[in-house]
C-alpha positions as CSV (number, residue, x, y, z in Angstrom):
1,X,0.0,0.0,0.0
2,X,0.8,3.5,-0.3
3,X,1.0,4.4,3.6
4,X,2.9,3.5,6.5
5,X,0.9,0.7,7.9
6,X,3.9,0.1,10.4
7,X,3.5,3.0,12.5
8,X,-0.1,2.8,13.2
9,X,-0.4,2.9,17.1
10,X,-3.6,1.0,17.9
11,X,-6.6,3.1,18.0
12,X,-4.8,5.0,14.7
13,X,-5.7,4.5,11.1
14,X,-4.9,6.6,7.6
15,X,-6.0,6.9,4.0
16,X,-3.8,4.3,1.8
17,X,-4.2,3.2,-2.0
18,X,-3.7,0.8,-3.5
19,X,-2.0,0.8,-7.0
20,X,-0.7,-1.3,-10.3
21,X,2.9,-1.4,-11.0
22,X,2.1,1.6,-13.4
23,X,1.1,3.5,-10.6
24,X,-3.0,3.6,-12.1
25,X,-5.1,3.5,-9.1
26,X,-7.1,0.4,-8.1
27,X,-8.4,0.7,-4.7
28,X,-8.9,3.9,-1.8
29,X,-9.8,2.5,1.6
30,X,-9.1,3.2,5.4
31,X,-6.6,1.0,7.0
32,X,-7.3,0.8,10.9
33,X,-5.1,-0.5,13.6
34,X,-7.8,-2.3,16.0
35,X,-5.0,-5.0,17.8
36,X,-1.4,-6.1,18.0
37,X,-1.8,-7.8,15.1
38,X,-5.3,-7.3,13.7
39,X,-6.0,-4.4,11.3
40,X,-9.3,-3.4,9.4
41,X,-10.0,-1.8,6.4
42,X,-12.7,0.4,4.8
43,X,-13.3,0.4,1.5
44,X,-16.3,1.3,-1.2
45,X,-18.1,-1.9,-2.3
46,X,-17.0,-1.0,-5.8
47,X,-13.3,-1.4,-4.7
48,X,-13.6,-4.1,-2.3
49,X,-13.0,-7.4,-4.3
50,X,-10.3,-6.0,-6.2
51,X,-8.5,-5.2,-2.7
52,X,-9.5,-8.9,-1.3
53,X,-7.9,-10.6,-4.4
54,X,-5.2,-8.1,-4.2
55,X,-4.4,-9.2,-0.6
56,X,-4.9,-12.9,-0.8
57,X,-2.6,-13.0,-4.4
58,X,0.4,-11.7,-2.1
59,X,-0.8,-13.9,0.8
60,X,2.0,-16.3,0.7
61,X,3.3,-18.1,4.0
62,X,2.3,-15.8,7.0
63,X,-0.3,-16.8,9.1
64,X,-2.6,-14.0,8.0
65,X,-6.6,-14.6,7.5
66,X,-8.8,-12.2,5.5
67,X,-12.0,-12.0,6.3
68,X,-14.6,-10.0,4.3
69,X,-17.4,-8.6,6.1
70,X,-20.1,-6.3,3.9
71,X,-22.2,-4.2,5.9
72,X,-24.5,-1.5,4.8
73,X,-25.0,-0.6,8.7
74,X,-22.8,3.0,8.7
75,X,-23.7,6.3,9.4
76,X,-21.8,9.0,8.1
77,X,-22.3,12.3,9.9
78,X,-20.2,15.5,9.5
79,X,-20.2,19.5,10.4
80,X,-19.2,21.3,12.5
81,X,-21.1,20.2,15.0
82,X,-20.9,16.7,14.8
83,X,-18.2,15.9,17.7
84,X,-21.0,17.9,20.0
85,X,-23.8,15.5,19.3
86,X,-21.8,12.4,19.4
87,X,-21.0,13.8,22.2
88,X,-24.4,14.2,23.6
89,X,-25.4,10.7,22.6
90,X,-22.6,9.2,24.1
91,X,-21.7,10.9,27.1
92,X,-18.0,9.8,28.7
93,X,-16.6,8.4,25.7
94,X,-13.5,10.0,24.1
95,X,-14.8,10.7,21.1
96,X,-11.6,10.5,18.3
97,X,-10.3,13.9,17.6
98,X,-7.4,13.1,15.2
99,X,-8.6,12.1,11.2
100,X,-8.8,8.5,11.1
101,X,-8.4,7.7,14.9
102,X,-11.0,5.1,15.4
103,X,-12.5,3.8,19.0
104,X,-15.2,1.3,19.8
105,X,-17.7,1.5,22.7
106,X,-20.2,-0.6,23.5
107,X,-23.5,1.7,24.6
108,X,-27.3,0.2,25.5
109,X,-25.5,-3.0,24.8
110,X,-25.0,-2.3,21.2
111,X,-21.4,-2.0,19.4
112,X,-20.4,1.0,17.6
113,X,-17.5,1.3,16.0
114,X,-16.8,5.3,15.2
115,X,-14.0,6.5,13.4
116,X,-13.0,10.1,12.3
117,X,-13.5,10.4,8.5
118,X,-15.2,13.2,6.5
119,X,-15.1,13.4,2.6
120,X,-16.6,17.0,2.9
121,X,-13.9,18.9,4.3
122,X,-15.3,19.1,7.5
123,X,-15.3,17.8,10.7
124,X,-17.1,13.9,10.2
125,X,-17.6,10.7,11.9
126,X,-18.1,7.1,9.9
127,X,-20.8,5.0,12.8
128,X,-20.9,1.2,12.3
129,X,-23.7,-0.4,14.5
130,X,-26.1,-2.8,13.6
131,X,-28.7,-0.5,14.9
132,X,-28.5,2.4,12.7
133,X,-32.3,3.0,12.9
134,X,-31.5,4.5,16.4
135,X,-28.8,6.7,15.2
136,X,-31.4,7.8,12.9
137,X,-34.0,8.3,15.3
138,X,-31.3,10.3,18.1
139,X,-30.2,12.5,15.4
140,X,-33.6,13.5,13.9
141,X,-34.4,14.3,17.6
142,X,-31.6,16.7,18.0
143,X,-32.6,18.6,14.6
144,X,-29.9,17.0,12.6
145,X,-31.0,17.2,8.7
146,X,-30.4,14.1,6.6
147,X,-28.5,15.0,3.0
148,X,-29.2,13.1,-0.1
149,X,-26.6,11.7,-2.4
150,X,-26.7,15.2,-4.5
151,X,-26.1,17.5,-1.8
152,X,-23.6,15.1,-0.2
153,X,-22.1,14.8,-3.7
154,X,-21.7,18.5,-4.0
155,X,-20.3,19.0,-0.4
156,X,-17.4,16.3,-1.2
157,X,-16.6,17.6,-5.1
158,X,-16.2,21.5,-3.4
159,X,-14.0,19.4,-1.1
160,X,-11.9,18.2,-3.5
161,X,-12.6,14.2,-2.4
162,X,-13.2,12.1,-5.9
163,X,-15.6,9.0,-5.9
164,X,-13.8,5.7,-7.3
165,X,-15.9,5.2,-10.5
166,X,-17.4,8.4,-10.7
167,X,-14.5,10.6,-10.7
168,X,-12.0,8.5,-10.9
169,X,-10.9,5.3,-12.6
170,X,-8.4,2.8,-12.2
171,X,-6.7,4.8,-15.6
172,X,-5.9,7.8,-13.0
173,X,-2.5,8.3,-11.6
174,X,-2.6,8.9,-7.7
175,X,-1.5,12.2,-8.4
176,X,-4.2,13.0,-10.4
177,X,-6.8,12.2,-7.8
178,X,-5.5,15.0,-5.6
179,X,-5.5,11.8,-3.0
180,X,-1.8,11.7,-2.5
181,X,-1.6,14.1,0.2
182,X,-3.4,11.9,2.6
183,X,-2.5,8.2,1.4
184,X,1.1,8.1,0.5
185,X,4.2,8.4,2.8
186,X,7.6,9.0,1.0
187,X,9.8,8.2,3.9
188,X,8.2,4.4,4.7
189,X,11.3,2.5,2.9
């Protein structure tokens, strides 16, 4: 990958990419450091056998398992305010404060899973549960509007964040993505 995996403290994650050996792009995800030895990654659908392959072609002789796991049960919210009404619904939890830190809580004995992650240019938090319709119901409570995919779509293109297959292709050079800045390190080796 792209990154410096090897420097990820647990609780840490960062933008990495994954490219051909002519440098075209074939993959954008989150990697996450969850354990000594256990990582995660989050990555479009569209992107996410081309990873898996990707990973278990180079899987050669370590003791490493890949596990897929697809879930539609996220919540993305971002502004300015966002950190406030996490917050608010989750009182005494450290809610992540650097971009891509990640922490899981269990809360009303549920698991979520929250990482800091915007594609707006804002302030933003990715929710995994599997009881998103509560999310949902907390934030319409607190007078938190839901975006549809055209706002959200404007919001992330006057960001500067491209969509894989939208945007961009597996033809594009990193560089040309404007995604280099936050998924490639120079000084990993």
């Amino acid at each position: 990958t792209t990154n410096d995996a090897l420097n990820l403290a647990i609780g840490e994650g960062q933008a990495n990419a994954l490219l051909d050996r002519k440098a075209h792009l074939k993959a954008f995800f989150l990697l996450l450091r969850l354990a000594e030895n256990e990582y995660g990654l989050i990555v479009e659908k569209n992107q996410a056998e081309v990873l898996y392959t990707h990973l278990e072609n180079f899987h050669f002789v370590e003791e490493v398992e890949v596990i897929q796991k697809n879930t539609d049960s996220f919540l993305l919210l971002v502004g300015s305010l966002s950190r406030k009404y996490l917050a608010e619904l989750f009182p005494n939890i450290s809610i992540p404060s650097q971009p891509y830190q990640w922490v899981s809580i269990e809360w009303n004995s549920l698991l979520y899973q929250i990482v800091s992650y915007s594609e707006t240019g804002d302030m933003g938090f990715l929710i995994f549960t599997e009881e998103i319709e509560f999310l949902i119901t907390e934030f319409k409570k607190r007078n938190i509007p839901a975006i549809d995919e055209q706002i959200y779509d404007i919001l992330r293109i006057e960001a500067g964040f491209p969509k894989y297959g939208l945007d961009m292709t597996e033809e594009n050079l990193l560089p040309e993505t404007g995604l280099e800045q936050k998924a490639v390190s120079y000084s990993k080796g």
